[in-house]
N, C-alpha and C positions, 0 to 999 in steps of 0.2 A: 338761790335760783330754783322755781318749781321745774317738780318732775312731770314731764308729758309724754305719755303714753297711745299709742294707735295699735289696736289688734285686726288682722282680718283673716279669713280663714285661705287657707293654703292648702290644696289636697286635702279637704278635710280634717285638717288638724288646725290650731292657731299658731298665726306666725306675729309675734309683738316688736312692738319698734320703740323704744323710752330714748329718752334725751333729758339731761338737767340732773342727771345723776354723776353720773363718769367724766374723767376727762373734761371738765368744766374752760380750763385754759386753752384750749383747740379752739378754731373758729368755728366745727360743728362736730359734735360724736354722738354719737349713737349705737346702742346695743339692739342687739338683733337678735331672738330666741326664738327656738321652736321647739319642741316635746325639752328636753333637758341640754342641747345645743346653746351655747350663747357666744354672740360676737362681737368685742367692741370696733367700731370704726371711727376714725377721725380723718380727721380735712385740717389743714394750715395753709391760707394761699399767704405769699409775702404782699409786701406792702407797694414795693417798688419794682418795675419789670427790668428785666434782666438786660444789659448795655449790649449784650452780643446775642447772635444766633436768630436765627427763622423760624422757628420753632418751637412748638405747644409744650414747655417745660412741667413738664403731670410725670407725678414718678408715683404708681403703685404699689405697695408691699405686703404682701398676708404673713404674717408669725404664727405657726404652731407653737403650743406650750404645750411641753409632756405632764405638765402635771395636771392640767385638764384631762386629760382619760389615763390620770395615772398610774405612769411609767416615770423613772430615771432615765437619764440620756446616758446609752452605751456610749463604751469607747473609754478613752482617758478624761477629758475634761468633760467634769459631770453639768454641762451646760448647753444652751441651744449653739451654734455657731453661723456659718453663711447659713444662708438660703437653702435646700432640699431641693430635689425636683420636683415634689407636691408643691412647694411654697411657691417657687417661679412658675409653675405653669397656674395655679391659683392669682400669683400677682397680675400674670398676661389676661385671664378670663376678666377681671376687674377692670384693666388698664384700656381693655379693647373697645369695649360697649359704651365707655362714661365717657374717654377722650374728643368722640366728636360731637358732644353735647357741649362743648366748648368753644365760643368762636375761635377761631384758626390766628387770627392776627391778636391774641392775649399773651402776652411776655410775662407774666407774674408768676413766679414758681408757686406750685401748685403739688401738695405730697399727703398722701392717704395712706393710712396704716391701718391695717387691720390684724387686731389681735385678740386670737381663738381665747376664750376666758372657762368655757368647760365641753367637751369633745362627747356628744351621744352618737356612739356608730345608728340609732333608728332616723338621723338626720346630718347630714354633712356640712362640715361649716362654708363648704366652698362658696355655693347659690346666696350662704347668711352675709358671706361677706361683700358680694357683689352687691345685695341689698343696702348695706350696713354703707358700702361705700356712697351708694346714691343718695340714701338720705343725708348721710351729713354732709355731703355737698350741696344739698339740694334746702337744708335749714341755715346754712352758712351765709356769706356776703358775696361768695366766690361764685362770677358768674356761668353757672351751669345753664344752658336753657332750661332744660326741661329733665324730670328723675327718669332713669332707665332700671329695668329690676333683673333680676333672674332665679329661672326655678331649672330642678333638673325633669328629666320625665323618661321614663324605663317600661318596657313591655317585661311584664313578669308574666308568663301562665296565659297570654293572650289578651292579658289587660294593662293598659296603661296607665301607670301609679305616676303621680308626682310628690318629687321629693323621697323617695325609694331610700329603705334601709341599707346599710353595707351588706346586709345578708343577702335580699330582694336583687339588691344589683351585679351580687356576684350568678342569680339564677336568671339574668336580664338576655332578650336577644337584641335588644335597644335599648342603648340609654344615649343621651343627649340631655346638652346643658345649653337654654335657651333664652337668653338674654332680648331685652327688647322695652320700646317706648310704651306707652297705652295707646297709640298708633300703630305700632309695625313692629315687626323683627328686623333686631341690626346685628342680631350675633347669635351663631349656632358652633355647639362645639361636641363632638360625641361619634360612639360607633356602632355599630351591628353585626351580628349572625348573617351579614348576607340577605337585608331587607330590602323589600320592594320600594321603589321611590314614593308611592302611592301612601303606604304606612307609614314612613319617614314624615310626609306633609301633614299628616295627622298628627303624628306625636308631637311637630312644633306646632301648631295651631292648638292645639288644648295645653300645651303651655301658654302660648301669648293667654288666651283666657285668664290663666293664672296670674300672670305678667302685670295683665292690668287692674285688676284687684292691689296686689302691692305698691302700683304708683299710683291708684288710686289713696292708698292709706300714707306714702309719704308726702303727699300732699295735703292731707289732711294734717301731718305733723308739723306743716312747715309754715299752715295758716296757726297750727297753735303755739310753734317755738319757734320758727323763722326768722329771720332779720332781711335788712331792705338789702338787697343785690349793691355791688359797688357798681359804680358806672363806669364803660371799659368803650374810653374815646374809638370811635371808628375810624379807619384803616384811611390813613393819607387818599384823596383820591389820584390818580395816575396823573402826569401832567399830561396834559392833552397832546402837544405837541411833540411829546418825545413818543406819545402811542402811534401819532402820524407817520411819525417819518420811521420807525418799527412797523410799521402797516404795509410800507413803503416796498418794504422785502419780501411779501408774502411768497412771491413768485418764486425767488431763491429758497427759502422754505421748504416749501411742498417739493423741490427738486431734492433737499439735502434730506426730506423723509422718507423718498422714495429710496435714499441710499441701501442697498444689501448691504445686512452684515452689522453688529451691532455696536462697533468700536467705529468700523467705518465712516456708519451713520452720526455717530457721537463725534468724529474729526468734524463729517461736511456740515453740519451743526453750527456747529462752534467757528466753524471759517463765518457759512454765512449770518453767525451774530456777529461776528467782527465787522461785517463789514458796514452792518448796522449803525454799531455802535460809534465807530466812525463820524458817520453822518449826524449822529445825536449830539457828540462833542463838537463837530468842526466850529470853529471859529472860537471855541472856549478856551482862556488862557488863565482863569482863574482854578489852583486847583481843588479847594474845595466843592465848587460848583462842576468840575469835569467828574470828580465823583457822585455827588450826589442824582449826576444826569447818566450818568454810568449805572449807577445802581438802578434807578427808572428804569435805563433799557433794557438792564436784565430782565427786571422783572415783568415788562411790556411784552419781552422775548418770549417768555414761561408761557404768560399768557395767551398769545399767538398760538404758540405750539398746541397750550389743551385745545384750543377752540377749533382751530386746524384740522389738528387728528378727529376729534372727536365729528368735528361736521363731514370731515369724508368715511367715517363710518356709517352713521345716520343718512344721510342723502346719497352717497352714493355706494355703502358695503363694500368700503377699499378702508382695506387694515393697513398700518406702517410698513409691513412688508411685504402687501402685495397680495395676502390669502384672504379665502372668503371668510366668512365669519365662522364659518362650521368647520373651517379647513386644518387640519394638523400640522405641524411640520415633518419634514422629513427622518424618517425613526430608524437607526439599527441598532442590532442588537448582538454582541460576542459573551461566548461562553466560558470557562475553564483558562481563562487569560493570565490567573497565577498559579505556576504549576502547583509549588505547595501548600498552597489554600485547599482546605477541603471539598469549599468551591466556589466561585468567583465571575465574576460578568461586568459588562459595559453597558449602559447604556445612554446612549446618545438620541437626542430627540430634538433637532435645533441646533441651538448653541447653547444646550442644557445638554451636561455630561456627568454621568455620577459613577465611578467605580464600586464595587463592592463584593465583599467578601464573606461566607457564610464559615462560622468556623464550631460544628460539632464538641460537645465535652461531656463532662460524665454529674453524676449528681452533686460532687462537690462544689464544682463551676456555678452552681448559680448564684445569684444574688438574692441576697440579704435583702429585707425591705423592713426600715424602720421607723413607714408612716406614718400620723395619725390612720386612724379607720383600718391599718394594717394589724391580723393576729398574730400575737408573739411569734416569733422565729417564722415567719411570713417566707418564702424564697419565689423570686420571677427566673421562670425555667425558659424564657424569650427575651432575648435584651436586642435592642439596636439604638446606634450609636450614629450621631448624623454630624458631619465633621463640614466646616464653609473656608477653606482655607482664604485666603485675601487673593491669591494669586488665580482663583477661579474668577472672580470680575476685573482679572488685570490691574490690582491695585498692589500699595505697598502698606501694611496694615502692621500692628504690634500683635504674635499670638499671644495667646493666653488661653485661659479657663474658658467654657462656651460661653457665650452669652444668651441671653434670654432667647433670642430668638432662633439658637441652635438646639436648645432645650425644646422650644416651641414645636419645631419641626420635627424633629427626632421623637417629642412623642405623638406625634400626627401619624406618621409610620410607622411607629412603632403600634398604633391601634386599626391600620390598615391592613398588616400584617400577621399577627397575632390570631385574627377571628379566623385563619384558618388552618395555624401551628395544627400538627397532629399530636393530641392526647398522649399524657405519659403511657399510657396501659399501650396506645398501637405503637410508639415512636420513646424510648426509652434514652432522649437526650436530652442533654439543657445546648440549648441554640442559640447562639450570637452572631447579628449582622454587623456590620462597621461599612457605613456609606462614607465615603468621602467627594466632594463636591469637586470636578477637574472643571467645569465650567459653569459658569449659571448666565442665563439669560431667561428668565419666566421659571418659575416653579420647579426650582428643585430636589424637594418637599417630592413630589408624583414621581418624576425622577427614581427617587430613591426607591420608593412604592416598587417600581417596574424591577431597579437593579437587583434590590434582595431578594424580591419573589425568585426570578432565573438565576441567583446565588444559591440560593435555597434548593431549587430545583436540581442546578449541577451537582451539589452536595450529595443529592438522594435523597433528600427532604419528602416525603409522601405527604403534600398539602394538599388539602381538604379542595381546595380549588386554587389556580394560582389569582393572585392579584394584578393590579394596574390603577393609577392615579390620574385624574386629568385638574388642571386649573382653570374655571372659566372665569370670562368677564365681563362686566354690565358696560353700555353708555345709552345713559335716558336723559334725551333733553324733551321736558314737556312731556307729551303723552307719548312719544316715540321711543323705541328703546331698540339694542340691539343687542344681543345673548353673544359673546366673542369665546371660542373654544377654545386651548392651549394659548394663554394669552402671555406677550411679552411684557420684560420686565417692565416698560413705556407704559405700555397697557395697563399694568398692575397700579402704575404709580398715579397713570392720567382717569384713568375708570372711574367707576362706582360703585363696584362690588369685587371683593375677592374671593373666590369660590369654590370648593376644592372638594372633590368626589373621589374614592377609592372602593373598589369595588373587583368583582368577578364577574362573569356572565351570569349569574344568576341574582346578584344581590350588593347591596352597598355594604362595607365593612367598616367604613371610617366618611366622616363629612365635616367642615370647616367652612363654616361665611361669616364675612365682613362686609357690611353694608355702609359706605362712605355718606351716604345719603340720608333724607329723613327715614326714608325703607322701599319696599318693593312688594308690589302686587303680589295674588296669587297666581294670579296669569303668568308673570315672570321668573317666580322659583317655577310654578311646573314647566315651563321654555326650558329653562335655565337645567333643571333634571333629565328633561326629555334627549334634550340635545348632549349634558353631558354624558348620559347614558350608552348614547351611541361612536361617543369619540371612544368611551372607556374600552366598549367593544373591540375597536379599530384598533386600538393598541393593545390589547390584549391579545388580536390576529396577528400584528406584527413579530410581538414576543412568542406566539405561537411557532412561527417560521422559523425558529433559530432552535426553543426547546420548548416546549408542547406538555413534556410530564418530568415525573424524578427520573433520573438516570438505575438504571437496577443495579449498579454496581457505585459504590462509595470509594473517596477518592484513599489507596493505598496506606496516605498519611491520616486517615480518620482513625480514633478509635470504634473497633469492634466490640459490643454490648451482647456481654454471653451471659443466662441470668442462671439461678440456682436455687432450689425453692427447698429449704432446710426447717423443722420445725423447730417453731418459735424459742422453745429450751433450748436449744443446741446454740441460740446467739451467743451465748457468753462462751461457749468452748472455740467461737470464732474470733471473736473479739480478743480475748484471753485477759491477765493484770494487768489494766492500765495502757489499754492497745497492743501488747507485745505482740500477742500471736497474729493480729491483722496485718502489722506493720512487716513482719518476720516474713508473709506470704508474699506480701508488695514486693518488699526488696530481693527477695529470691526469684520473683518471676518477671518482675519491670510491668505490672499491671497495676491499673486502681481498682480500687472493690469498695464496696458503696451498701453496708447492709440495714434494711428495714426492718422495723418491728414485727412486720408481719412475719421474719424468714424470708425475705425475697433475699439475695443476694445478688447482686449485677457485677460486673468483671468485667470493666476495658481495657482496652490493648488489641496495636497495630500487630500483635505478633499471632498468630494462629496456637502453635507450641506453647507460646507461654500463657496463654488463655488456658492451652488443656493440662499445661502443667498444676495453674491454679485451682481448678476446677477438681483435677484427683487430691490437692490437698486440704482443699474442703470438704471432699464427698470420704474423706480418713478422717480429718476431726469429726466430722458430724453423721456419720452413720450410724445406725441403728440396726441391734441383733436382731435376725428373723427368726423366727422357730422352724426348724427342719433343717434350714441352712448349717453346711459345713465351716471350719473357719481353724488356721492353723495360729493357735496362742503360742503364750509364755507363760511356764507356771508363775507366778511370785510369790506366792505363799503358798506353808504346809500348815493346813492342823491335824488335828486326831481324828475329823471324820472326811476328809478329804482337800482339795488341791485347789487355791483361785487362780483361776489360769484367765491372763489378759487378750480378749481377741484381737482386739483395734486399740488404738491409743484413747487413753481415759474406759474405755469403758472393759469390766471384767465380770464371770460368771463362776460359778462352785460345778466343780467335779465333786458327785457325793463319791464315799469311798465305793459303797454301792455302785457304782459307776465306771472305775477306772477300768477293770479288762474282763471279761467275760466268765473269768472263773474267781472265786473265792480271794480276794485280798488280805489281810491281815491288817499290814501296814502301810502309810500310804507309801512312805518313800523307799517301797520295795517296786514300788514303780515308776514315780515319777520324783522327782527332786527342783528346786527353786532353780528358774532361769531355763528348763529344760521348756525345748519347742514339742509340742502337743496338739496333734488333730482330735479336736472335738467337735459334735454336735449341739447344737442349741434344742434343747426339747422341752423348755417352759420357760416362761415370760410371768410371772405372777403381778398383780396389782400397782406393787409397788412399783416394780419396773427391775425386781430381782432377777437375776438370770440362772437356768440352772441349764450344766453340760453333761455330755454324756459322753465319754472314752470309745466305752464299750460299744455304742451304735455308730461310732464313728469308726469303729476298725469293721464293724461289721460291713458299712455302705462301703470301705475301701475294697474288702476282699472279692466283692460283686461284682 
């Protein structure tokens, strides 16, 4: 099989694309390199579509391999195991942008693997595998319409880099990962310092630029290794008469859409498809044929409702429940709701409700991070946790481990949040949110944004600015479009864009779009920014009304952070063999202590006492003689020219004989003897760090 290669340049560097090498048994693979980065991707669609389900059967997967940026995998078993959260949120960037490049009614399992082959932090294999995955879809039989690419793009220093090193991105006030056709943007995924929408439209438009260069070159690849597309029969068309008499209802319909209330609305729904359907079967006594006219009228029903909803949007700006298109729902907000939470909030915005809890801890508490592009002993001093129980949409579900798309969310939040954590130097904790989902209808995801910012806040958290998240939503028929603000779950599912803004009054901190569509103007992101700019606002003022800044006092059960700045030498007389003596401080005072290299010492603890207890038993191991300073020893040793007498623990200084009392000595233990308590002087400190004492000006300063 020859090998076929396409190069194009990407940010000024080359980005190559080869096929005919790897993975030859795949229906397409493809490696995808940039400076020392490589990615292999494959594609296998099955043969035969799948007997059950509705549904675009694409399962995405990215595989890190540690021995690409060679590491061993911690822990017990020296092997990769599930998924990371780099991998699944990597899988979902892949899975988002390629999925509707696929018609909808394709039943043929469809599975893409991408796997990392060598790891260069000056290029991240995430953007290689989104690429990686499109071409070999796109040279396979598997019908893709058309390739989609992605690049990432970072304001570093006031300029916009694509495809930003791990260095560049950790100095970034923007980065965004921007997926997209040679036509349009379908997928934006990334956060900010709190950028203006204005710089935001910039950094994805000189992406798509990018964009369309790479689908310009897998196309190129797929005229020279390509194979002929399967052909993938079109979708039954509807029986006409079962769309009739479903037409039939319209009137009931629009009365069961008007329903308040989002289970409500879901009964009178479903009464009037019953009554539909009905009418579809009547007179039918066969029952293969009462199902398969059953099935019709569901699906006649579905289609009623998008065309429905969506036409009293467009012609008349009457949403499902009633609000204008710019309109919020109803928002409160409660504070300090678990007593012993450090600090904790509600917030309710609809029949979207998200509790949450902010819980304060000390350096040991954070987390580990052992990603690729992550530096050895890497630790996240910001964690949030987004939790979707079953019984928030009223369902009966199996828990388990999260799934992709509680992963998905929680790190959507977790980068809306974050861009405004205060710095270890002002704010010396490691912080953890834990959202838990009590209701969802529309975007829980902002939700959460809203709850942990005022968790935060209760806490005593001093953020940089507080946050807030809104979801918007697209419906464009033709050249008509409508920008829908806090949009409901119906909304999300019948729309054509999903759109997610997190931000403060001064700036975006986190952004998420999904484009259902071929794409959308510029006219309609800037709509679509302008307007959700100013919902952000609105609820931002809501959250304001309840709590506004940090509280100045931390909640009783926090620990208190007392710091201790000892030189660097004196770490090991804190530490002592093998931990004893830190361990010996802990357990004697019920604190933690947390010491760095530089001598910083930090000390938590709920307790006031046992904080100053710890703090005089460090400031005993680790002081230091001053010269002139008084200090009441122990002798421990005699010799023939004088006495070493112990001032503090671990550290001792020479009485010369010369020294010991103000008249003539002889010998020394005609004055002092081993174990005897002795007021001395410090009156030299020499180079080495030798101490010498003095008796004699020590009796003298006494008798003054």
């Amino acid at each position: 099989m020859p090998v076929h290669t396409v190069t194009v340049d990407v940010g000024g560097r080359p980005l190559t694309l080869e096929t005919g090498h790897l993975a030859k048994q795949a229906d397409g693979a493809v490696v995808v390199r940039q400076n020392d980065s490589a990615v292999l991707a494959t594609i296998v669609t099955s043969k035969d579509p799948l007997a059950f389900g509705d549904f675009l059967p694409l399962s995405c997967d990215y595989m890190d391999r540690t021995g690409a940026y060679g590491r061993i995998p911690g822990g017990f078993l020296k092997r990769e195991g599930r998924a990371n959260e780099r991998e699944t949120l990597i899988g979902r960037l892949m899975d988002r942008p390629i999925r509707p490049q696929f018609p909808k009614h394709f039943r043929n399992e469809i599975q893409i693997i991408a796997t990392v082959l060598s790891y260069d932090p000056t290029c991240d294999t995430d953007v290689l595998a989104m690429c990686g995955a499109a071409a070999a879809a796109h040279i396979s039989d598997s019908p893709m319409k058309r390739p989609i690419a992605g690049v990432r793009v970072s304001e570093v220093g006031g300029q916009l880099v694509i495809n930003p090193s791990r260095e560049q991105m950790d100095e970034a006030t923007i980065t965004l990962i921007v997926a997209g056709t040679s036509d349009a943007i379908c997928m934006v995924e990334g956060g900010a310092k709190q950028a203006t929408e204005a710089r935001m439209l910039e950094a994805m438009y000189l992406a798509h630029d990018e964009i369309k260069k790479i689908c310009a070159g897998i196309e190129e690849l797929r005229e020279k290794a390509g194979v002929a597309k399967r052909e993938v029969p079109k979708p039954a068309e509807r029986d006409a008469a079962v769309v009739k008499t479903v037409a039939k209802h319209k009137k009931a319909l629009v009365a069961a859409l008007a329903t308040k209330g989002k289970h409500e609305r879901k009964v009178a729904l479903k009464e009037a498809r019953s009554l539909a359907l009905e009418q579809v079967v009547a007179g039918i006594e066969a029952a293969d044929e009462v199902a398969r006219l059953t099935k019709e009228g569901k699906e006649g029903w579905d289609d009623l409702i998008r065309e429905t909803m969506r036409a009293n949007v467009i012609e008349r700006g009457e949403r499902v429940d009633g609000r204008a298109t710019d309109e919020i729902r109803d928002i409160t907000c409660q504070v300090g709701v678990a007593k012993r939470a450090h600090g904790s909030a509600v917030f309710t915005r609809g029949e979207t409700q998200v509790f949450a809890t902010a819980t304060l801890g000390v350096e040991q508490d954070a987390q580990r991070i052992d990603f690729a592009g992550a530096e050895a002993d890497s630790f996240r001093r910001f964690m949030l946790t987004y939790n979707f129980p079953p019984f928030c949409t009223g369902e009966v579900k199996r828990m388990g481990s999260p799934k992709r798309r509680e992963v998905g969310h929680g790190a959507l939040a977790h980068r809306a949040v974050e861009a405004v954590v205060p710095s270890q130097e002002t704010f010396p904790y490691v912080l953890r949110c834990t959202a838990d989902v009590l209701e969802s209808n529309g975007s829980s995801s902002m939700a959460t944004v809203c709850a942990s910012t005022l968790a935060l806040l209760d806490a005593g958290v001093p953020l940089i600015r507080p946050v807030a998240g809104i979801a918007m939503g697209l419906i464009k028929e033709g050249s008509e479009f409508a920008v829908l603000s806090d949009i409901l779950g119906d909304e999300d599912h019948l729309g054509d864009m999903d759109f997610k803004v997190t931000g403060s009054n001064d700036g975006i901190t986190a952004f998420q779009m999904d484009v259902k569509i071929d794409g959308v103007s510029r006219d309609v992101m800037v709509k679509a920014l302008a307007q959700a700019k100013d919902g952000r606002k609105f609820i931002l003022g809501k959250m304001a009304e309840t709590l506004a800044e940090p509280r100045k006092e931390m909640s009783p059960f926090a620990p208190r952070i007392t710091t201790v700045q000892i030189h660097p030498d004196k770490i090991r007389d804190i530490i002592g063999p093998g931990g004893k003596v830190i361990r010996g401080i802990q357990d004697a005072t019920g604190t933690r202590l947390t010491v760095e290299d530089n001598g910083k010492v930090s000390i938590a603890s709920t307790d006031g006492k046992a904080t100053e207890k710890a703090v005089a038993m460090i400031r005993e191991l680790t002081q230091e003689a001053e010269i002139g300073k008084l200090y009441l020893g122990v002798v421990k040793r005699i010799v023939d020219f004088g006495a070493f007498v112990e001032i503090f623990p671990g550290t001792d200084g020479l009485i010369h004989i010369s020294h010991l009392a103000k008249e003539r000595v002889d010998k020394v233990t005609d004055v002092v003897n081993e174990g005897d308590e002795v007021l001395v002087r410090v009156i030299d400190i020499d180079k080495a760090g030798k101490i010498r004492l003095s008796r004699k000006d020590a009796l003298e300063a006494s008798a003054m």
